[in-house]
Structures are given as structure tokens and as C-alpha cells.
C-alpha positions in Angstrom: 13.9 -13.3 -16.9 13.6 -17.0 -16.1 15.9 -19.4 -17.6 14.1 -22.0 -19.6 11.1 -20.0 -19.7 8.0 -22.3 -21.2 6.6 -20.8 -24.7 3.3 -19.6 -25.8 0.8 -17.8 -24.2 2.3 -18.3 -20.4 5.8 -17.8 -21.8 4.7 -14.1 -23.0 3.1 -13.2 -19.5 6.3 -14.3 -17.8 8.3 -11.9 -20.1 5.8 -9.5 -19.0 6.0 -9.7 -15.5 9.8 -9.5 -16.1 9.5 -6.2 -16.9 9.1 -3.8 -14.3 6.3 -1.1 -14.7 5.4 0.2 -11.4 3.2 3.2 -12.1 5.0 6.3 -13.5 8.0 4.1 -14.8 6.0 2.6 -17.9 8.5 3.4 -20.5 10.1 -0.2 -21.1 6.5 -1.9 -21.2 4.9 0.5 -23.3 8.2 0.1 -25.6 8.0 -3.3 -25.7 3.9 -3.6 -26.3 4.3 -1.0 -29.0 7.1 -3.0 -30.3 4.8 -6.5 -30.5 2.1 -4.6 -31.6 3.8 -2.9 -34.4 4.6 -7.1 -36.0 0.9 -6.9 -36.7 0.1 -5.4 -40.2 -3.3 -5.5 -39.5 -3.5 -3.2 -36.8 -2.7 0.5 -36.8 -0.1 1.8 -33.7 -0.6 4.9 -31.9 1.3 6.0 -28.9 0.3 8.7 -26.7 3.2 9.4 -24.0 3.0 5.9 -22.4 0.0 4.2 -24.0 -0.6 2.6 -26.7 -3.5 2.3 -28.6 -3.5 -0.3 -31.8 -6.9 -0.6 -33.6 -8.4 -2.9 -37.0 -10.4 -1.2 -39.4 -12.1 -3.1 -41.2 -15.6 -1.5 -41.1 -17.3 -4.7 -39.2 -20.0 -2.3 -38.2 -19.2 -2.8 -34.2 -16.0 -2.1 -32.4 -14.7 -3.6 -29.0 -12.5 -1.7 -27.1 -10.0 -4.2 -24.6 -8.2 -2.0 -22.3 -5.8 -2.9 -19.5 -3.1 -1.0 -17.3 0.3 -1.2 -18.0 1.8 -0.4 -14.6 1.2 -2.5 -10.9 2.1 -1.3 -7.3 5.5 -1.5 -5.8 7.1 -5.1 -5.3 6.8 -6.5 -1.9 10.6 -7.1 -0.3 11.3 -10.5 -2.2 8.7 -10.2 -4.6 10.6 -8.5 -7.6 11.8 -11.1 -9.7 8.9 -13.9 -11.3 8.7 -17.8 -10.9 7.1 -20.2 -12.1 5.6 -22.9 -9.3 3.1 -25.6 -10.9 2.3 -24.2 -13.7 1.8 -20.8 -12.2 3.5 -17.9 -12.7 4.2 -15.7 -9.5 5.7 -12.2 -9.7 4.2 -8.2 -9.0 1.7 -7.4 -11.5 0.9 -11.5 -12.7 -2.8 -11.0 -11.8 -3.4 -7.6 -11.7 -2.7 -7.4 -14.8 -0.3 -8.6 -16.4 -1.6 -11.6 -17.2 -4.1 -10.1 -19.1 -2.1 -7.7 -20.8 -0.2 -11.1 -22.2 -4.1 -12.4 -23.2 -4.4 -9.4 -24.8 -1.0 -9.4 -26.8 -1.6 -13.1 -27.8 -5.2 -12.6 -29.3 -4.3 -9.3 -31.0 -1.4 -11.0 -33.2 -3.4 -14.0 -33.3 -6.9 -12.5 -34.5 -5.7 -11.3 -37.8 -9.2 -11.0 -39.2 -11.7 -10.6 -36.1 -15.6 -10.2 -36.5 -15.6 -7.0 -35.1 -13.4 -4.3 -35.1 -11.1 -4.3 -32.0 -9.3 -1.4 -30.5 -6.7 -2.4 -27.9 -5.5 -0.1 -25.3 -2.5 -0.5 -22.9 -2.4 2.5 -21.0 -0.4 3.9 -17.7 -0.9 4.9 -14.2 -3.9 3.2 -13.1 -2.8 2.3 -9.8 -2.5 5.9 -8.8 -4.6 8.9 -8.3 -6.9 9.6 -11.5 -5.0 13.0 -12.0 -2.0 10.8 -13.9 -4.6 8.2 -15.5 -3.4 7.3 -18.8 -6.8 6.5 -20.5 -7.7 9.9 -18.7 -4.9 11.6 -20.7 -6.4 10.1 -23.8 -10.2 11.2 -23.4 -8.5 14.8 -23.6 -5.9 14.5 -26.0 -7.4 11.6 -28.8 -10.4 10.7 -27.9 -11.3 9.3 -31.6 -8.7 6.3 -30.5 -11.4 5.2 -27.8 -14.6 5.0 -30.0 -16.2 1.8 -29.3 -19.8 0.1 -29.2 -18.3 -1.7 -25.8 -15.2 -1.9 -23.5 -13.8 -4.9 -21.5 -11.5 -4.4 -18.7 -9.1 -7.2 -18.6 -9.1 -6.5 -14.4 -8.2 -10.2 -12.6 -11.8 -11.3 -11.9 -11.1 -15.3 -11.8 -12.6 -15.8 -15.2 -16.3 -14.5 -14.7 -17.7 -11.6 -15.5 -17.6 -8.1 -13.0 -20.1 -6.1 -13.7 -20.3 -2.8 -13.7 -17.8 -1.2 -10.7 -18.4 0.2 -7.3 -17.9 4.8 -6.8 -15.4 5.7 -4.1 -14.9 8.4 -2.0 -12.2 9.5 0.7 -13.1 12.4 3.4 -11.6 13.9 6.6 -12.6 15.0 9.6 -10.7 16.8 11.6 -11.6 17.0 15.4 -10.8 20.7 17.2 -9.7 20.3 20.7 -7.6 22.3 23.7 -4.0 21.7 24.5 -3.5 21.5 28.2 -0.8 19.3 30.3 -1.1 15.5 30.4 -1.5 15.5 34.5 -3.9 18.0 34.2 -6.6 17.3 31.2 -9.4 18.8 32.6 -8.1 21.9 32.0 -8.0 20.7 28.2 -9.7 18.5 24.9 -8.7 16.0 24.0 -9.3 15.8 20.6 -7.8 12.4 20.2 -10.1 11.0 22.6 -13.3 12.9 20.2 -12.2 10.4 17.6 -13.7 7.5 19.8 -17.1 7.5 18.7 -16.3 8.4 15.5 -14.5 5.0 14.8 -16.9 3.2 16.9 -19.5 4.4 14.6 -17.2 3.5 11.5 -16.7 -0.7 13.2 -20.3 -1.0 13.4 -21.0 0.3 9.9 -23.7 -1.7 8.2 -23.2 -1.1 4.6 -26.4 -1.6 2.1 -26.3 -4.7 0.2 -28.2 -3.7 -3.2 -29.2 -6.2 -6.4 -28.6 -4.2 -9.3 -29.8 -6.5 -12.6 -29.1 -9.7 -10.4 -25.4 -8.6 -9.0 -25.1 -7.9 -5.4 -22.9 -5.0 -4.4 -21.8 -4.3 -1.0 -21.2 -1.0 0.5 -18.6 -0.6 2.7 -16.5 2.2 5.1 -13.0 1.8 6.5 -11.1 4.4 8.5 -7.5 4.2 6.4 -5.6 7.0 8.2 -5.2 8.9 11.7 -3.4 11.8 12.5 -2.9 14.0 15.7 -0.5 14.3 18.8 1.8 17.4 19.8 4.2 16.0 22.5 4.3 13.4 25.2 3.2 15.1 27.5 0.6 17.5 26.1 -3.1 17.0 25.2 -3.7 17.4 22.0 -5.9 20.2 20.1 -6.1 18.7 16.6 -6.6 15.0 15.1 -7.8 13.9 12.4 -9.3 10.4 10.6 -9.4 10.0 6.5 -12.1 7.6 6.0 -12.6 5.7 2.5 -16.3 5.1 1.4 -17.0 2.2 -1.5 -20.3 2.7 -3.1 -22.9 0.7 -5.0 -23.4 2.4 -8.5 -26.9 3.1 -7.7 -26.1 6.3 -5.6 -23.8 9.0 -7.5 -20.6 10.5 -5.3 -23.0 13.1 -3.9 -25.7 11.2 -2.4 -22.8 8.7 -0.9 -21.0 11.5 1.0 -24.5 12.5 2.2 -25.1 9.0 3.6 -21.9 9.0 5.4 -21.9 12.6 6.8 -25.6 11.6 8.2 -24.2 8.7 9.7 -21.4 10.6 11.6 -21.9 14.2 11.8 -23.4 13.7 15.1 -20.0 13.3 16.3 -18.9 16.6 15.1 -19.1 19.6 16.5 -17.9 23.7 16.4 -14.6 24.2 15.1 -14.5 20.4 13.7 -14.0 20.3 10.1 -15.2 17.9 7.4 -13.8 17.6 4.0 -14.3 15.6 0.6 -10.7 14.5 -0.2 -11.6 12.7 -3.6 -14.2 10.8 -5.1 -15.2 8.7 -8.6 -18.5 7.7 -9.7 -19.5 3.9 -10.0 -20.6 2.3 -13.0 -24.3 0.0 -13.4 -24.2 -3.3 -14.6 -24.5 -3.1 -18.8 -24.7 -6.7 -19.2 -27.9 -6.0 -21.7 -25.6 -4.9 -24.4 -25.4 -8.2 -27.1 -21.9 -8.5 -26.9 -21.5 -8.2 -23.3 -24.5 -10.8 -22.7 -22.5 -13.3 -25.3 -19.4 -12.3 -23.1 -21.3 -14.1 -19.9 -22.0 -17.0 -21.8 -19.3 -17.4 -22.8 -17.7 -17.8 -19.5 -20.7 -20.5 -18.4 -21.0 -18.6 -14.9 -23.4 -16.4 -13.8 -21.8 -12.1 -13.7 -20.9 -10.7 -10.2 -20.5 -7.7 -9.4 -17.2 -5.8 -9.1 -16.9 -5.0 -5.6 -13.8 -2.1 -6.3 -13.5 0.6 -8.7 -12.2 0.3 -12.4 -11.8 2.1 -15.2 -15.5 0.8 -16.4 -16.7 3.7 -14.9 -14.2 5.7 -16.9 -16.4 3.8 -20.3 -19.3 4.4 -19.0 -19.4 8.2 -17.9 -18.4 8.6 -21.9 -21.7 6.4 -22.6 -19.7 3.3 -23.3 -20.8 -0.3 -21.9 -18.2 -1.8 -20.4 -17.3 -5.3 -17.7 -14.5 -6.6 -16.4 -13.2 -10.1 -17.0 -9.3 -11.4 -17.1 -7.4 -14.3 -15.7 -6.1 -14.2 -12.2 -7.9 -14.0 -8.1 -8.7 -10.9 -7.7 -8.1 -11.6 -3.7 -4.0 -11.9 -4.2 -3.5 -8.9 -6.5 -1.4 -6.0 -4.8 -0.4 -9.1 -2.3 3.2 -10.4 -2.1 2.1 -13.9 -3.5 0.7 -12.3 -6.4 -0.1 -15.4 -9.2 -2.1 -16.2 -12.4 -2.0 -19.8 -13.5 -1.6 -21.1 -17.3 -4.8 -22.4 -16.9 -6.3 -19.4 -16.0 -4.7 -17.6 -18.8 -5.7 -20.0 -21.1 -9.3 -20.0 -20.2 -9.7 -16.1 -20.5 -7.9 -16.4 -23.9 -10.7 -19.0 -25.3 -13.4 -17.2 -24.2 -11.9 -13.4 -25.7 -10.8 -15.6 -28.3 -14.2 -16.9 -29.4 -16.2 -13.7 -28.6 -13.8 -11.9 -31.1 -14.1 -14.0 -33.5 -17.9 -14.7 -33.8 -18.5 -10.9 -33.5 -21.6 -12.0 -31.2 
């Protein structure tokens, strides 16, 4: 924790980011939202493993769910410890997102009689695969906890509204070859060398660049993982390349691969081997829904798109509308200067703050 630590609304997302939470070691952050939670007699407290749910009921006749992710990637070497540097508050997890977990804290025992009803969910393992997903966990075991007419994301997006979220896939390919002695590869494949037009293929990959209800998403493929090699002196007979595939929410995960294996399975041939790894729908823009339209005006800048996956897809698959919108640059979160400014959480705070408490 930092001595002298300012008060408030930046003073609470410092003690946040003091807590560690990498993903699958939620425990203390749960504990301690569940504790600040539990000082609000307005709310109701449920905890399910490490997430917490806390909910009004006041029968406003329309409910908003605000969901965010308890847990961040490991710290960088020198990165484990926050400071504060001009008003900004540096530290693993201050954008992505912790300082919206602190927004969230603030306006929940702030809000005591809100417009709408509000549900607010702090949930675990987001940063990992979808298997360990906390709001996953609680689709299957409480689902009634999630009930909402919309869902915001508090995801670091700079103060403007992301809509909607991009699918993802992963596959491999794995290249068959012939083993035979490096001074004599004739006699042998390489199937090293067969990756070579595969990647030259995936570099001059020309993604499509859709307008989905005036947001722009951009499709894109990176190779993110190679494989092969027996000895120093031996040409290989296997290699491999995992490929990651981002998707504009206009194509489900099926027609994406399709894309993909049309643009490269020229490159394959008998023996060679392709396989769909994992993969997670997008989610459209639902920026028609009142509440989420008031959201954008709110803000006073036009909605993006969210170029990534979220868990807005998660909302929407269980016919939920749902945007992100939080403090923090989306650009620096997982990186080792990591930041989210007091003005920044101040900003998102006003504009939650107000939609909360008109009720749109």
C-alpha cells in the first residue's frame, strides 16, 4: 500500500491495485469487495466461490447489470507494487480493471436509491481460458443473479463507448515432412521449410474492415506460436504454427474458420493436419437499447467498436444487450506501464453515476 495514499474515489482504486489478484488467486479481492459491499444495507450479497454478486430490489421495472473481472495478468518484473505519478495511478491491473472495479465500488455505496435496479458483479478468471470463467460458473450454477434488461462491461475503453466485441478463434496446422540428414536434404522434407508460405500468406493477410450500425471492426490474423525441430543436425518431419483469428461479429466462429482455412489450405497437403484449438463467438453492436443509447450520450463521443473480445458476448449469447465503457487506455493494459488517471476515473464515475441515477 502507498503511504499517504489520497482519499476518495482514486484512493479506493489504489487500495485496489494493492491487492494482488492475478487470475486463480482471487480470494483476498473477492474478500475484500464482499466485505465493502456487505456496508451497503441496500444491496443484497451473494458469493459464488470467488464472485460476488450484490443486487437492489426495488422493483424499478428495469435492471442494469455492471460486471467487471476481479483478477489481471501476472506483474511485469518491477511492476508489482502501485504509484502514484501526476495524479495517475500506475500498478498491474490499474486499467484493466481495476480502476473500474473501484468506479464500480464507489457508485454502488454511493447510489443508495438508483432509478433502476442495479446488479453488480465482480467475478474471477477472466484473463484465462473460458473453461475457469467466473460469470461462466454463474450462468450454470445461479443464473437468476444475472437477470438484467442490459449489461455494461467496465473493460478500459478511454471513456467512450465499445460496442459490441469481436469472436476469436485459435487453430493449428501441423505440416508432415521426412527426416533425413542436414548435409543431405534431398533425401528428406523439410517440414519447417513448408511453413514458409504459410506465414507469408498469414503477413500479407488483408483483414475485412466491416461497418456494423456505424462502428468499424477490423479483422485480423497473427501467427502466435511455432513448433518443430528434432536435432541439429536432422531435418525435421513435423512443425507446427497456432494461428489466432479476431473476428467481426457479423460472421459466427464457423464461417470465420472457413475464411481462414480457404485462405491457407492451399498450403496444406497429405498427412498435414488442421485443427480448431478454441473459439468464442462475437457480439453486434446493441447500442438501440434506450439505456445503452443514453449511455453514449452520456459520454458526448461517438461508440467504437471493441476491437478484442469481452465478456459482452458472454450477455449477449444469453439475449442480454450489453457495451463496454470504464476508465483507463485500453492500449497499456497487460503492459508493464499499466495506468488509469484520477481524471479518467472520475469521468467514468459521472457518466455511470448520472445514467444510474436518471434510470434513462
Amino acid at each position: 500500500m502507498i503511504e499517504g495514499a489520497p482519499d476518495g474515489l482514486f484512493g479506493l482504486a489504489t487500495a485496489l491495485v494493492g491487492v494482488p489478484s492475478v487470475s486463480h488467486h482471487e480470494g483476498p479481492m473477492a474478500d475484500a469487495v464482499e466485505a465493502a459491499l456487505g456496508l451497503c444495507s441496500w444491496l443484497s450479497v451473494d458469493r459464488v466461490g470467488n464472485n460476488v454478486v450484490a443486487r437492489t430490489d426495488f422493483d424499478r421495472g428495469r435492471r442494469v447489470l455492471m460486471a467487471g473481472h476481479l483478477d489481471t495478468v501476472p506483474p511485469a518484473e518491477g511492476n508489482d507494487e502501485p504509484r502514484i505519478v501526476d495524479s495517475s495511478l500506475f500498478g498491474v491491473g490499474a486499467a484493466d480493471m481495476k480502476g473500474g472495479l473501484a468506479v464500480f465500488l464507489h457508485l454502488a455505496g454511493s447510489i443508495p436509491e438508483p432509478a433502476v435496479d442495479v446488479t453488480w458483479c465482480f467475478y474471477a478468471c477472466e484473463e484465462v481460458e473460458a473453461r475457469f470463467n467466473g460469470l461462466y460458473h454463474l450462468w450454470d450454477q445461479r443464473p437468476e443473479l444475472l437477470e438484467a434488461d442490459v449489461a455494461i462491461l467496465g473493460e478500459p475503453t478511454g471513456g467512450v463507448v465499445e460496442a459490441g466485441c469481436q469472436g476469436t478463434l485459435r487453430v493449428r496446422i501441423e505440416m508432415e515432412g521426412a527426416r533425413a540428414h542436414t548435409a543431405r536434404p534431398w533425401a528428406g522434407r523439410n517440414a519447417i521449410h513448408r511453413l514458409a508460405p504459410v506465414l507469408s500468406t498469414v503477413v500479407g493477410y488483408e483483414g475485412r474492415h466491416p461497418v456494423l450500425d456505424g462502428c468499424e471492426y477490423a479483422e485480423q490474423l497473427q501467427a502466435v506460436g511455432v513448433a518443430g525441430g528434432v536435432a541439429g543436425n536432422v531435418v525435421p518431419d513435423e512443425s507446427s504454427i497456432v494461428l489466432n483469428h479476431r473476428f467481426a461479429p457479423d460472421r459466427t466462429a464457423a464461417e470465420a474458420e472457413t475464411s481462414i482455412r480457404d485462405l491457407l489450405g492451399r498450403h496444406l497437403g497429405p498427412g498435414d493436419r488442421w485443427e480448431l484449438i478454441d473459439h468464442a463467438a462475437g457480439a453486434p453492436p446493441s447500442l438501440d437499447h434506450p439505456l445503452l443509447a443514453e449511455l453514449v450520450a452520456a459520454t458526448g463521443a461517438p461508440p467504437r467498436a471493441k476491437l478484442g473480445w469481452t465478456d459482452v458476448a458472454s450477455f449477449w449469447s444469453h439475449g442480454i444487450p450489453a457495451a463496454n465503457f470504464g476508465p483507463g487506455d485500453p492500449m497499456v493494459a497487460h503492459t508493464p506501464g499499466e495506468y488509469v488517471s484520477q481524471a479518467q476515473l472520475e469521468r467514468a464515475a459521472t457518466v455511470l453515476g448520472a445514467l444510474l441515477g436518471s434510470g434513462g
